[in-house]
PAGUDO-179562 format. One record per atom (N, C-alpha, C, O): residue number from 1; residue in one letter; atom name; y, z, x. Coordinates in nm, 3 decimals, padded with zeros to 5 digits, m for minus. Each point is the difference from the previous one (the first is absolute). Example, Ala and Ser with C-alpha at 12.3 -4.5 7.8 and 13.67 -1.06 7.14 Angstrom:
<loba nr="1" rest="a" atom="N" y="m00.569" z="00.780" x="01.319"/>
<loba nr="1" rest="a" atom="CA" y="00.119" z="00.000" x="m00.089"/>
<loba nr="1" rest="a" atom="C" y="00.120" z="00.000" x="00.090"/>
<loba nr="1" rest="a" atom="O" y="m00.002" z="00.066" x="00.104"/>
<loba nr="2" rest="s" atom="N" y="00.107" z="m00.138" x="m00.139"/>
<loba nr="2" rest="s" atom="CA" y="00.119" z="00.006" x="00.082"/>
<loba nr="2" rest="s" atom="C" y="00.109" z="00.073" x="m00.077"/>
<loba nr="2" rest="s" atom="O" y="00.111" z="00.017" x="00.051"/>
// end
This chain:
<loba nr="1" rest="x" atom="N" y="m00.173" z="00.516" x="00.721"/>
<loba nr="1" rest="x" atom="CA" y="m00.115" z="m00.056" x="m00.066"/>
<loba nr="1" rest="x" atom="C" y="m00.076" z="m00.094" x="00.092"/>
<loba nr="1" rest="x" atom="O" y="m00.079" z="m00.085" x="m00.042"/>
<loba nr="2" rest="x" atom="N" y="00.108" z="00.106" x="00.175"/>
<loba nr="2" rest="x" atom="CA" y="m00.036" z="m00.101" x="00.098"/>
<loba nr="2" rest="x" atom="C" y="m00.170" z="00.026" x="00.060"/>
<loba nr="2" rest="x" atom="O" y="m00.061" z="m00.053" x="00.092"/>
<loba nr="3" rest="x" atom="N" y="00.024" z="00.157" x="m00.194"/>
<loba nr="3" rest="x" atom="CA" y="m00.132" z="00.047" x="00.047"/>
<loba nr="3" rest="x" atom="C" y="m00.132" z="m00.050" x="m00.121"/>
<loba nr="3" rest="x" atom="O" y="m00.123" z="00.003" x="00.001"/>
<loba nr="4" rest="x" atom="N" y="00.215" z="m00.043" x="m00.087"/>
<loba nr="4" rest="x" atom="CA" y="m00.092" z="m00.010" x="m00.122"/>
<loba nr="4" rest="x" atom="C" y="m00.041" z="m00.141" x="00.023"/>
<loba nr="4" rest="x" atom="O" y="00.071" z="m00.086" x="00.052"/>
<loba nr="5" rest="x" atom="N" y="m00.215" z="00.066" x="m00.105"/>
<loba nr="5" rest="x" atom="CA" y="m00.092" z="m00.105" x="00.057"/>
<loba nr="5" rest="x" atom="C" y="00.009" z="m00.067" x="m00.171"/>
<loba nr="5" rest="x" atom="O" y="00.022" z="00.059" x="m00.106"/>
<loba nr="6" rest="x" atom="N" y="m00.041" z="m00.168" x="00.128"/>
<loba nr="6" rest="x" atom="CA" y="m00.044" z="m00.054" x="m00.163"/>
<loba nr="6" rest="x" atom="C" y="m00.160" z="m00.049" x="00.004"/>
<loba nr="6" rest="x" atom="O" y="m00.047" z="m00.059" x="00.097"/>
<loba nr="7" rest="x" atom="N" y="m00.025" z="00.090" x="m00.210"/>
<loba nr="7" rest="x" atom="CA" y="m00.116" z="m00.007" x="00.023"/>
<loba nr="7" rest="x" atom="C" y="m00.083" z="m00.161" x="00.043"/>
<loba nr="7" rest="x" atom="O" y="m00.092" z="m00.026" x="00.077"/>
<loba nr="8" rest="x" atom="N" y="00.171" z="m00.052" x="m00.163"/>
<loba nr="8" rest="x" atom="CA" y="m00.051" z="m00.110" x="00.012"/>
<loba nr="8" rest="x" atom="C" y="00.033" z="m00.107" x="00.123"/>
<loba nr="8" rest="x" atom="O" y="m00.054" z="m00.110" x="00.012"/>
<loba nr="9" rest="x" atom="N" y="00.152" z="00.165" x="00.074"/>
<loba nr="9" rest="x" atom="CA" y="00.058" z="m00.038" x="00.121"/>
<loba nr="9" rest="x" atom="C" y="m00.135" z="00.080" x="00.166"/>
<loba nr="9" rest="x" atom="O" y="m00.001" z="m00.027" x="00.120"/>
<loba nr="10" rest="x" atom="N" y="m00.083" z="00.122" x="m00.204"/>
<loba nr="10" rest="x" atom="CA" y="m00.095" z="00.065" x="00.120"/>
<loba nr="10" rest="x" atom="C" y="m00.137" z="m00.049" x="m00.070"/>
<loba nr="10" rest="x" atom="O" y="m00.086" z="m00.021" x="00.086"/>
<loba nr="11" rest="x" atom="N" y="00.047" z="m00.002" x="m00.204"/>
<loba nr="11" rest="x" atom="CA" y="m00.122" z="m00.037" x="00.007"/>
<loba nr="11" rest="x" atom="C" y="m00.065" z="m00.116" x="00.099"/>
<loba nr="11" rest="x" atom="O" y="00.060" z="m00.072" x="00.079"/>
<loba nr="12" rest="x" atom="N" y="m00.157" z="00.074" x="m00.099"/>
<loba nr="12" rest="x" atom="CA" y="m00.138" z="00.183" x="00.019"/>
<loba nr="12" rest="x" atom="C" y="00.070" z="00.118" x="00.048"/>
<loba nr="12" rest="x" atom="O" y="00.051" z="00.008" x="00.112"/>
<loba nr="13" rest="x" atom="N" y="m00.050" z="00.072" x="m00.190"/>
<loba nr="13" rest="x" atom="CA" y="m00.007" z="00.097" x="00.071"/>
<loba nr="13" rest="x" atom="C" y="m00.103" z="00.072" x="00.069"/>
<loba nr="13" rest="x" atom="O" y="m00.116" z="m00.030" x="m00.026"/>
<loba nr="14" rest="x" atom="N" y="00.140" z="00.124" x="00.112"/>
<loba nr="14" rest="x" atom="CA" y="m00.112" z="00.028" x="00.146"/>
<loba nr="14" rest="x" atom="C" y="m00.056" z="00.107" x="m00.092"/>
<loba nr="14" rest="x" atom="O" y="00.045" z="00.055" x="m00.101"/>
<loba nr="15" rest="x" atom="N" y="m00.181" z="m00.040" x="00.184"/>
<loba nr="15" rest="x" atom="CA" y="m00.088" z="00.140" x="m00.066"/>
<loba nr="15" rest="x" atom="C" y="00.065" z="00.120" x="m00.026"/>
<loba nr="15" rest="x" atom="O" y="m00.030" z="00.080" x="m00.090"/>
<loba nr="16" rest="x" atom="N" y="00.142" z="m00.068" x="00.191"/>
<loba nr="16" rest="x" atom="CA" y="00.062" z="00.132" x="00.025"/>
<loba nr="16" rest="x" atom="C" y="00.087" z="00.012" x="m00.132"/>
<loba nr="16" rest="x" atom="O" y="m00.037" z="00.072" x="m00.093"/>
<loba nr="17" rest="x" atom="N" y="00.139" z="m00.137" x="00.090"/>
<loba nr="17" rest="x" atom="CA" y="00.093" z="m00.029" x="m00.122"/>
<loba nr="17" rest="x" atom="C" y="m00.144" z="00.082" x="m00.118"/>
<loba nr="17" rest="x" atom="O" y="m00.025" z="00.117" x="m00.026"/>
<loba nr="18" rest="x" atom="N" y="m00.027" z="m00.226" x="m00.010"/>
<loba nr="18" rest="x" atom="CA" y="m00.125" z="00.014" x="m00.103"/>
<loba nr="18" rest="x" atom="C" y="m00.023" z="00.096" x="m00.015"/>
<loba nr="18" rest="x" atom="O" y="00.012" z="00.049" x="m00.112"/>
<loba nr="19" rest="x" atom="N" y="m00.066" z="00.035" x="00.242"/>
<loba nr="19" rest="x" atom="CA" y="m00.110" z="00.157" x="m00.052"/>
<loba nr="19" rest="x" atom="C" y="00.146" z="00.082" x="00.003"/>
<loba nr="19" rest="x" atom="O" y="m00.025" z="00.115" x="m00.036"/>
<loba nr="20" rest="x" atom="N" y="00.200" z="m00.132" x="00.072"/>
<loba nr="20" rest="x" atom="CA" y="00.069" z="00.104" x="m00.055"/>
<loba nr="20" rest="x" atom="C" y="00.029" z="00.012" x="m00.119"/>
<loba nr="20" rest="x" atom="O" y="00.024" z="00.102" x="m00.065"/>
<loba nr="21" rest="x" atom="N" y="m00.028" z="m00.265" x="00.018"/>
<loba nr="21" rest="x" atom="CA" y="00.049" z="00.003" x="m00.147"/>
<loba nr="21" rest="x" atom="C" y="m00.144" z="00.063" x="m00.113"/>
<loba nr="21" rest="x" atom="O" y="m00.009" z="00.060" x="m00.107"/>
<loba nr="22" rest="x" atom="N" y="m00.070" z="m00.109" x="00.191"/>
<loba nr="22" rest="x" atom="CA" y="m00.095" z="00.078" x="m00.104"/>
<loba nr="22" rest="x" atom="C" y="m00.039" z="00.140" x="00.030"/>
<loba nr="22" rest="x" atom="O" y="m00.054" z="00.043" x="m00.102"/>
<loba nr="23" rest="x" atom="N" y="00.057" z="00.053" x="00.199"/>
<loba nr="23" rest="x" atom="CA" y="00.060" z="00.151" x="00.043"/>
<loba nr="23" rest="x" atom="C" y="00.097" z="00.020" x="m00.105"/>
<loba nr="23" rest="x" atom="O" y="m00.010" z="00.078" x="m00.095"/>
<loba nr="24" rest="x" atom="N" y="00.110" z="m00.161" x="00.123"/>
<loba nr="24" rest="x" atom="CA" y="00.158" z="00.056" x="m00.122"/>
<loba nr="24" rest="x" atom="C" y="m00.031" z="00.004" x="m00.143"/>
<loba nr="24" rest="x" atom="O" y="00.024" z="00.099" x="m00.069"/>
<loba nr="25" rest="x" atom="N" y="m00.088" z="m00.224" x="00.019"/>
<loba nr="25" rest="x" atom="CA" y="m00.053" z="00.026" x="m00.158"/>
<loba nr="25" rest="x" atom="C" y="m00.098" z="00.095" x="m00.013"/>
<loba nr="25" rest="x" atom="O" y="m00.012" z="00.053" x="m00.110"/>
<loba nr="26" rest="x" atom="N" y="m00.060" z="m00.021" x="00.200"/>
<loba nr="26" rest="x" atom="CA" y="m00.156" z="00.098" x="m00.019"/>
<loba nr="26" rest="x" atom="C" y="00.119" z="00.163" x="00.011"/>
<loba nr="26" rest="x" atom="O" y="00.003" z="00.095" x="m00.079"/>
<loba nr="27" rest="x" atom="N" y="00.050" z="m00.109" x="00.158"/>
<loba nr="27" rest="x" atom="CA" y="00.065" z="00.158" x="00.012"/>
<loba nr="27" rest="x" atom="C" y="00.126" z="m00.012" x="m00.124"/>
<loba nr="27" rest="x" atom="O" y="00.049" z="00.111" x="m00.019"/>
<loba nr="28" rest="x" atom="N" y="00.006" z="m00.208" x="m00.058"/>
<loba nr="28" rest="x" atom="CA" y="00.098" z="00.038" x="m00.092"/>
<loba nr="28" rest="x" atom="C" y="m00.106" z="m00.014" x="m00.110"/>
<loba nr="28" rest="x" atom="O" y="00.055" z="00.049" x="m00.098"/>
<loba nr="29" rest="x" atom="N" y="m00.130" z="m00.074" x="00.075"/>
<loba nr="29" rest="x" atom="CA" y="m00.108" z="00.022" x="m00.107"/>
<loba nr="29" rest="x" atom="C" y="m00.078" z="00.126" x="m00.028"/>
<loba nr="29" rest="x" atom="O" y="m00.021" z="00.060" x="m00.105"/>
<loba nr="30" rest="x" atom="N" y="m00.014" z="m00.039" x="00.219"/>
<loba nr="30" rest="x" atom="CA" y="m00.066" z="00.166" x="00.046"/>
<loba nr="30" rest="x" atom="C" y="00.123" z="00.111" x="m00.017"/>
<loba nr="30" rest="x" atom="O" y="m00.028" z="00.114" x="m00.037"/>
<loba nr="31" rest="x" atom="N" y="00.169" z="m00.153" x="00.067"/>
<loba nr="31" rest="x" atom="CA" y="00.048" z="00.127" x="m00.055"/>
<loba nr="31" rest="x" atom="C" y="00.068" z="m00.023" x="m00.122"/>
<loba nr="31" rest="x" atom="O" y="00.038" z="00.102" x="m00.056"/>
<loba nr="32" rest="x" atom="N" y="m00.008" z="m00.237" x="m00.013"/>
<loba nr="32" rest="x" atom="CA" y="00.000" z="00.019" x="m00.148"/>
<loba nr="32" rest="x" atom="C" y="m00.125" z="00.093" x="m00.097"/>
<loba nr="32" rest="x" atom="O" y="00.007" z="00.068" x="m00.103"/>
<loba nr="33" rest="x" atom="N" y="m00.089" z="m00.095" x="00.169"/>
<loba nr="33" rest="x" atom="CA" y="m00.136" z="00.074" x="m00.089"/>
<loba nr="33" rest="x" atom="C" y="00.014" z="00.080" x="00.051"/>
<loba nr="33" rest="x" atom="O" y="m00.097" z="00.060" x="m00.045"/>
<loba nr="34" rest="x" atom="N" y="00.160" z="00.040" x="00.145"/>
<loba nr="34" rest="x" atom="CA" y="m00.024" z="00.104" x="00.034"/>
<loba nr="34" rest="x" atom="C" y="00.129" z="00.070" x="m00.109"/>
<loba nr="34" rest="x" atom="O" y="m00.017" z="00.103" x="m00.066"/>
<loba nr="35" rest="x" atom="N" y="00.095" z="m00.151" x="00.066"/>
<loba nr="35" rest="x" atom="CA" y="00.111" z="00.037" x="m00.048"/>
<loba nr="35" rest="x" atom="C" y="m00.025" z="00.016" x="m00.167"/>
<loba nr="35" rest="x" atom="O" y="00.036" z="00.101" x="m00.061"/>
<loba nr="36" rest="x" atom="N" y="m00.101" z="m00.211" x="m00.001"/>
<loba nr="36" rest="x" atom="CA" y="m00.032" z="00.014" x="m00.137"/>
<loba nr="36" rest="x" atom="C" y="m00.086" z="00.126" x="00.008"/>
<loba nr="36" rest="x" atom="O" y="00.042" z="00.091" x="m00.071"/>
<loba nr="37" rest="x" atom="N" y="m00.169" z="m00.061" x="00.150"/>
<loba nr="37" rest="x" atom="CA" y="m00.125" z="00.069" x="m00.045"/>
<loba nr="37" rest="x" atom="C" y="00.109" z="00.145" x="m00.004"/>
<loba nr="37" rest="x" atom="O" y="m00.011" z="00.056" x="m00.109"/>
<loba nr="38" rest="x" atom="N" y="00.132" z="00.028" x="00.221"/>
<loba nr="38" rest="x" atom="CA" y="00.084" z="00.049" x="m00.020"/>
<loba nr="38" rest="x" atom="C" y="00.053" z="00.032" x="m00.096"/>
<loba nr="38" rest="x" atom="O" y="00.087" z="00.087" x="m00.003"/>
<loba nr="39" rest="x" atom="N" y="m00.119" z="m00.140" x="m00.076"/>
<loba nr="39" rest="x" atom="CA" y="00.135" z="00.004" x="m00.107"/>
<loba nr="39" rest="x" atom="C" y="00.100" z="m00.046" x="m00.055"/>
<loba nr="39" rest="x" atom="O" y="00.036" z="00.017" x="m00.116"/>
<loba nr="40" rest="x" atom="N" y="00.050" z="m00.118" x="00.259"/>
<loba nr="40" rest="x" atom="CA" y="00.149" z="m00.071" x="m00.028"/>
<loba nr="40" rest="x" atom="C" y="m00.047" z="m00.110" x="m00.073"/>
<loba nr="40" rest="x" atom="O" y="m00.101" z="m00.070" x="00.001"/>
<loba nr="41" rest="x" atom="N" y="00.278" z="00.077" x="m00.111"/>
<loba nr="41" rest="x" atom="CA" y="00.034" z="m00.074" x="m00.090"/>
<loba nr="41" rest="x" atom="C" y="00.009" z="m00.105" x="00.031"/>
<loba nr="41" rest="x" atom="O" y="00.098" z="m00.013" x="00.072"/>
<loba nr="42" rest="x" atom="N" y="m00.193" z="m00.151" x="m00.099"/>
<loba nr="42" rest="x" atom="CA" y="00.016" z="m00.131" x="00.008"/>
<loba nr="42" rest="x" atom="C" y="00.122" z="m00.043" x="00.026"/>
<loba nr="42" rest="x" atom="O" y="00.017" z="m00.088" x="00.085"/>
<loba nr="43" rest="x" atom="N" y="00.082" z="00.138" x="m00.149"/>
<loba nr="43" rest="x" atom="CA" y="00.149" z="m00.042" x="00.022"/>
<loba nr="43" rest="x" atom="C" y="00.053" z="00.056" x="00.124"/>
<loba nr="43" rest="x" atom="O" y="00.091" z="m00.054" x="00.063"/>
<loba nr="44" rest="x" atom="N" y="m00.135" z="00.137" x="m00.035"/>
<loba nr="44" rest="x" atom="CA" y="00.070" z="00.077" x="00.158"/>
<loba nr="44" rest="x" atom="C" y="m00.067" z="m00.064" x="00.073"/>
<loba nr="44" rest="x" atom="O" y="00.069" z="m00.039" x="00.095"/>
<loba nr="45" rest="x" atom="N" y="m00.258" z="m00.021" x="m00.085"/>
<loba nr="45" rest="x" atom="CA" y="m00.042" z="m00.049" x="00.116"/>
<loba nr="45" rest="x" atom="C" y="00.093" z="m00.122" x="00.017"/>
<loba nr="45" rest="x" atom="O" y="00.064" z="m00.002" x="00.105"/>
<loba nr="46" rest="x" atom="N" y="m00.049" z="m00.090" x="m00.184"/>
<loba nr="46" rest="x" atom="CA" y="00.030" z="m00.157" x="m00.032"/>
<loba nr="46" rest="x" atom="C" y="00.172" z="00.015" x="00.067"/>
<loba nr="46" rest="x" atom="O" y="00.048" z="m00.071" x="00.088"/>
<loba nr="47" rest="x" atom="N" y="00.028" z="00.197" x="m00.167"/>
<loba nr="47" rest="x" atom="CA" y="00.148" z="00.032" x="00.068"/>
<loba nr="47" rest="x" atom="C" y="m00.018" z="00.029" x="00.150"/>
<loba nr="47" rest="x" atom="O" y="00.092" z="m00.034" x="00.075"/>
<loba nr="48" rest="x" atom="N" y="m00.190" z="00.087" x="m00.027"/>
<loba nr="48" rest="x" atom="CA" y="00.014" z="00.044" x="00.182"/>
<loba nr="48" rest="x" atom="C" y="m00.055" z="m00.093" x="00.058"/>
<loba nr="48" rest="x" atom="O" y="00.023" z="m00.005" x="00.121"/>
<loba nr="49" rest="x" atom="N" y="m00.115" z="m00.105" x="m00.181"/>
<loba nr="49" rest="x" atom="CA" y="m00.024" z="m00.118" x="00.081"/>
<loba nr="49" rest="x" atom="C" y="00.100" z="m00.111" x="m00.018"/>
<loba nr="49" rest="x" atom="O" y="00.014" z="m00.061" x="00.106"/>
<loba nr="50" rest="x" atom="N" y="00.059" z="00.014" x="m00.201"/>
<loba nr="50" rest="x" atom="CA" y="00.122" z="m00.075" x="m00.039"/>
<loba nr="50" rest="x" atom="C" y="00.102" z="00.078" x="00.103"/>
<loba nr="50" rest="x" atom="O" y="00.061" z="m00.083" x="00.067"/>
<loba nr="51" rest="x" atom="N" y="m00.034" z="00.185" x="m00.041"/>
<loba nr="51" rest="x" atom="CA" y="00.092" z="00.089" x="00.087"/>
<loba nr="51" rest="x" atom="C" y="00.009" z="m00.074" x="00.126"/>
<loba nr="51" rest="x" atom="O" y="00.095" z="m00.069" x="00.037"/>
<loba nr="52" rest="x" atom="N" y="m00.217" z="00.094" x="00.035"/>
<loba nr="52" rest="x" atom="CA" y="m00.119" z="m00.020" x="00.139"/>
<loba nr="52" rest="x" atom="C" y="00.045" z="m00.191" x="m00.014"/>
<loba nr="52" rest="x" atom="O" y="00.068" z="m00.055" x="00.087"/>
<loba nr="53" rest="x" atom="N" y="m00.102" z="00.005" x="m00.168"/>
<loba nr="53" rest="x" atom="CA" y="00.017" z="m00.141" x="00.029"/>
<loba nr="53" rest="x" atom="C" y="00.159" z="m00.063" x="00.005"/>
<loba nr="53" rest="x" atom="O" y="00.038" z="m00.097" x="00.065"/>
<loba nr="54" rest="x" atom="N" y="00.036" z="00.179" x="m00.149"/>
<loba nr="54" rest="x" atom="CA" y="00.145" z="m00.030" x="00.012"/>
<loba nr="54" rest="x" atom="C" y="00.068" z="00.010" x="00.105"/>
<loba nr="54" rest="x" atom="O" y="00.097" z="m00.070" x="00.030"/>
<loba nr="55" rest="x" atom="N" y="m00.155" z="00.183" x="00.047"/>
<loba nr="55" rest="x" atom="CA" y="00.064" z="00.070" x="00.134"/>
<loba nr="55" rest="x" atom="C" y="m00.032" z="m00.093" x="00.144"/>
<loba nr="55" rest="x" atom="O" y="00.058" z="m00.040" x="00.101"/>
<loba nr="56" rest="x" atom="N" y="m00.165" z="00.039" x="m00.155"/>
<loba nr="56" rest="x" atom="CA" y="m00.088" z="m00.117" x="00.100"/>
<loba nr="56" rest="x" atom="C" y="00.080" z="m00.174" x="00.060"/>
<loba nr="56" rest="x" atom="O" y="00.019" z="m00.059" x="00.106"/>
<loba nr="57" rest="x" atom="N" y="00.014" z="00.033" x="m00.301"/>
<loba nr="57" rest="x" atom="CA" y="00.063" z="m00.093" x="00.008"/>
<loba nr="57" rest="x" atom="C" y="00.117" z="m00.006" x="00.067"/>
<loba nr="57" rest="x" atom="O" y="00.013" z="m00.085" x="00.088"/>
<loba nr="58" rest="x" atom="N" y="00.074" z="00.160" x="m00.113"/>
<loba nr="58" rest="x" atom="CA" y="00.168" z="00.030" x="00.072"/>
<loba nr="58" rest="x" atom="C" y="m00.047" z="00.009" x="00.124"/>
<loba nr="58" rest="x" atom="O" y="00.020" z="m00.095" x="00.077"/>
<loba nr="59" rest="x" atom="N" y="m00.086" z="00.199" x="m00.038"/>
<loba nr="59" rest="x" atom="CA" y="m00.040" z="m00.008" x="00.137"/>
<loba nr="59" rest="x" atom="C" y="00.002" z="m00.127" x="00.063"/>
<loba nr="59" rest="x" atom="O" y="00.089" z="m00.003" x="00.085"/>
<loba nr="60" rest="x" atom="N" y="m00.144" z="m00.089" x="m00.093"/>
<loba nr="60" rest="x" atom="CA" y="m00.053" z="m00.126" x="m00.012"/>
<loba nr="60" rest="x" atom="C" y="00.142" z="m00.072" x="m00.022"/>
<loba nr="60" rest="x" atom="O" y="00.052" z="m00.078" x="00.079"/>
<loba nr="61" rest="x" atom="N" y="m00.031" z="00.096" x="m00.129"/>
<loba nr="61" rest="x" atom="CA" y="00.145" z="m00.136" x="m00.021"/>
<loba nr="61" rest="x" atom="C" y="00.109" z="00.080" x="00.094"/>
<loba nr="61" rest="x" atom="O" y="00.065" z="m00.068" x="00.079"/>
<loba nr="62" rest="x" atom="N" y="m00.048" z="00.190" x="m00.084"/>
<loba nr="62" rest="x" atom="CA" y="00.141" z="00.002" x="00.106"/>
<loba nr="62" rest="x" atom="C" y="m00.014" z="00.030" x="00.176"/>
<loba nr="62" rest="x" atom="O" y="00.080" z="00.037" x="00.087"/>
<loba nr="63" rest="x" atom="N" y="m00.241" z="m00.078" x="m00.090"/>
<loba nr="63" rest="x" atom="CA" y="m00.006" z="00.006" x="00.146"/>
<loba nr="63" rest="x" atom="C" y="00.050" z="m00.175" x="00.088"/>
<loba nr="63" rest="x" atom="O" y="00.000" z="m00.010" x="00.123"/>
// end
């Protein structure tokens, strides 16, 4: 976990940080709506992004 930053220990954060995090919400937003206009069930989008963030997390703690 020796990689994980805490947010309030880097503010400001730099432009760069900024335009990824807002890239990351603009592209998980764009394929939720892509995914609804599709067809998939609210409960499957919400289950494969809860999935995606759980995995993320472990990732994250046992490094």
């Amino acid at each position: 976990m020796s990689k994980v930053t805490r947010l309030r220990h880097a503010l400001p954060l730099s432009h760069d940080v900024n335009a990824a995090v807002s890239a990351l919400d603009k592209a998980i937003a764009d394929a939720v709506d892509a995914a609804k206009e599709a067809g998939l069930p609210q409960g499957l989008i919400v289950g494969l992004l809860h999935g995606h963030a759980h995995a993320q997390t472990h990732q994250m703690v046992i490094e």
